[in-house]
ZAMARGU-4260 file (C-alpha; in steps of 0.2 Angstrom, whole numbers, plus 5000, padded with zeros to 4 digits):
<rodrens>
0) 4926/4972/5114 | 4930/4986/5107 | 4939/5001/5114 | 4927/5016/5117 | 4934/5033/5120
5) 4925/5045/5131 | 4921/5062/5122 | 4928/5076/5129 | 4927/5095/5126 | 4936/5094/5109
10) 4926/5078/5101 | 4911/5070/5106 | 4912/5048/5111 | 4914/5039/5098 | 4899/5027/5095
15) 4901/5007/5095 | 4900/5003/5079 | 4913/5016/5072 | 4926/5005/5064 | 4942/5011/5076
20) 4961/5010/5074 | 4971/4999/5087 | 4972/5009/5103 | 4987/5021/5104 | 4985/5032/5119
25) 5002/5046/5111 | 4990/5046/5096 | 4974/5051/5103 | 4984/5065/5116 | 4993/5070/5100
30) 4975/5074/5090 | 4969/5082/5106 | 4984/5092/5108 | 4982/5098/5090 | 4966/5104/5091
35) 4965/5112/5109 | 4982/5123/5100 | 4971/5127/5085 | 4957/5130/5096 | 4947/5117/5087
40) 4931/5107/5091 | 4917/5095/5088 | 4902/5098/5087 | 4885/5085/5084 | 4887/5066/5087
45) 4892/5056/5075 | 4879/5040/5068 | 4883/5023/5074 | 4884/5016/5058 | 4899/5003/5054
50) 4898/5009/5035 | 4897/5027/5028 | 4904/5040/5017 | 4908/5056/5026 | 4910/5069/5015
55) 4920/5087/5021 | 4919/5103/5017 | 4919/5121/5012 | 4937/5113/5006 | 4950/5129/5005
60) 4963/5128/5012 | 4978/5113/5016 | 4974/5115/5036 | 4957/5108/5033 | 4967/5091/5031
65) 4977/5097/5049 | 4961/5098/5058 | 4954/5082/5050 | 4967/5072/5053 | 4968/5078/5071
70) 4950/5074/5073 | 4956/5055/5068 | 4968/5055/5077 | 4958/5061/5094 | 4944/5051/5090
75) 4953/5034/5086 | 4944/5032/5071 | 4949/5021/5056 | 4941/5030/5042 | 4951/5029/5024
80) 4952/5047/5016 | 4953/5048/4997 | 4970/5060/4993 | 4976/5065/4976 | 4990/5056/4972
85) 5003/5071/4974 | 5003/5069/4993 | 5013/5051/4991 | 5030/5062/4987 | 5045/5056/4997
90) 5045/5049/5013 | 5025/5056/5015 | 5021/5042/5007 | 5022/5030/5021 | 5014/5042/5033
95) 5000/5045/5022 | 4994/5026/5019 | 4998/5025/5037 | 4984/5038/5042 | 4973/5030/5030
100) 4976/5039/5017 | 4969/5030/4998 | 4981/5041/4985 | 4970/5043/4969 | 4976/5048/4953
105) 4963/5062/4948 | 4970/5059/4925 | 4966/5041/4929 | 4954/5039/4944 | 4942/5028/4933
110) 4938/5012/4943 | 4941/5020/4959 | 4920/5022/4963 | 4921/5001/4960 | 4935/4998/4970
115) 4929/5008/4984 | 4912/5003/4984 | 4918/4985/4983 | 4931/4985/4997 | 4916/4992/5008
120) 4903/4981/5004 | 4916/4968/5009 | 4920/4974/5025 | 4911/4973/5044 | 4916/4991/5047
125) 4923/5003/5032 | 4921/5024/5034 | 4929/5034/5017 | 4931/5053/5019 | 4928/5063/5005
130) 4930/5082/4999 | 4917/5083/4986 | 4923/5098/4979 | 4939/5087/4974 | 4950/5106/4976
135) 4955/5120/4986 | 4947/5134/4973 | 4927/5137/4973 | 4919/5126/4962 | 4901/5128/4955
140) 4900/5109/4954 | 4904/5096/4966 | 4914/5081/4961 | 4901/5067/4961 | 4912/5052/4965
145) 4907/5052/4984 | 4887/5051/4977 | 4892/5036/4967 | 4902/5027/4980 | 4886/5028/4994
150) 4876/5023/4980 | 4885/5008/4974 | 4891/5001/4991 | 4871/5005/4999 | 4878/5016/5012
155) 4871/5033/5019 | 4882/5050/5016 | 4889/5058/5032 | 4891/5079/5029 | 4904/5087/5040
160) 4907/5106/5039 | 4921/5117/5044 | 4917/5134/5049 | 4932/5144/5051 | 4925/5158/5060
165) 4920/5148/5075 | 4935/5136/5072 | 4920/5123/5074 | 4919/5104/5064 | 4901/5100/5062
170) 4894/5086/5062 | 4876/5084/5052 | 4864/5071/5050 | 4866/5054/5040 | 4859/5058/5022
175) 4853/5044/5011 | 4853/5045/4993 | 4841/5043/4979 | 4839/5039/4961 | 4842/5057/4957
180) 4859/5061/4960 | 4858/5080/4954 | 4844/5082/4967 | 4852/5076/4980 | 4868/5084/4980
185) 4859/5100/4976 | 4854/5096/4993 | 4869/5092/5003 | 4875/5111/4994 | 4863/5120/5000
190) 4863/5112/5016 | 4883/5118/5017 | 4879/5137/5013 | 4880/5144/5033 | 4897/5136/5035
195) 4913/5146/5030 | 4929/5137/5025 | 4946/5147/5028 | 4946/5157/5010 | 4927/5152/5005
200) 4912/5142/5008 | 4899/5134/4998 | 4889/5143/4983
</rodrens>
């Protein structure tokens, strides 16, 4: 059976079929802690879905990856979050594969839609985090890998927001993907536009 932490005022309950890492109470006081400092909190419920790709932003700034990780943390939650490469440096290394960090090499990242989408569809219970804007600067096009990953492993997309003013993480609806991927990112955008990230939202 697995272990179901109650919400509280800084993240909502996380649902049964969430795929969870092994309970570690420092862990989950640790994400808590973070984000009642920050003045950080959840809001919306999150799908019981064992499979999904959650996708973050406005992305602009490093903390956004402070908050999320603390959110993780707080939650329990076992999702795998795709990082560029550079994070790996040193002795970050570890502590980057251990918060489920995938390191992906942005000059050489064919391959990695397949071997996401594979490792997915081969598992009971497998969440990926994404940042679709695949950088800290404001982009006129998202990065479409996240589309491609839902699509090929038949899994819904999860949109999270961060709004800086409110120091709120949103939560959104599952969104399931058709044949027309410019339509539907074109979508999820516009969907995004309220939200503000720390330097800039979504145009």
């Amino acid at each position: 059976m697995h272990d179901a932490p109650r919400g509280d005022r800084f993240v909502p309950p996380l649902p049964p079929n969430a795929p969870r890492m092994k309970h570690n109470r420092f862990a989950r006081w640790l994400g808590r802690t973070v984000l009642r400092l920050g003045g950080w909190r959840v809001v919306g419920e999150f799908p019981d879905l064992p499979k999904l790709v959650l996708i973050g932003a406005p992305h602009s700034s490093n903390w956004d990856g402070v908050w999320g990780i603390a959110v993780k943390l707080a939650l329990g939650l076992d999702i795998r979050i795709l990082g560029k490469h550079q994070l790996f440096w040193g002795p970050l290394g570890p502590l980057m594969r251990r918060l489920g960090v995938i390191a992906v090499n942005r000059a050489a990242a064919r391959g990695v839609v397949e071997q996401v989408a594979m490792r997915m569809r081969g598992s009971e219970r497998f969440w990926v985090g994404i940042a679709p804007e695949g950088t800290r600067k404001p982009v006129e096009q998202w990065k479409t890998g996240f589309w491609k990953i839902a699509r090929a492993a038949d899994v819904p997309v999860l949109p999270v927001y961060f709004h800086y003013p409110d120091r709120v993480i949103g939560v959104g609806r599952p969104f399931v993907t058709s044949a027309d991927m410019e339509a539907d990112i074109a979508e999820l955008r516009a969907w995004y536009r309220p939200w503000q990230g720390r330097h800039h939202g979504t145009p």
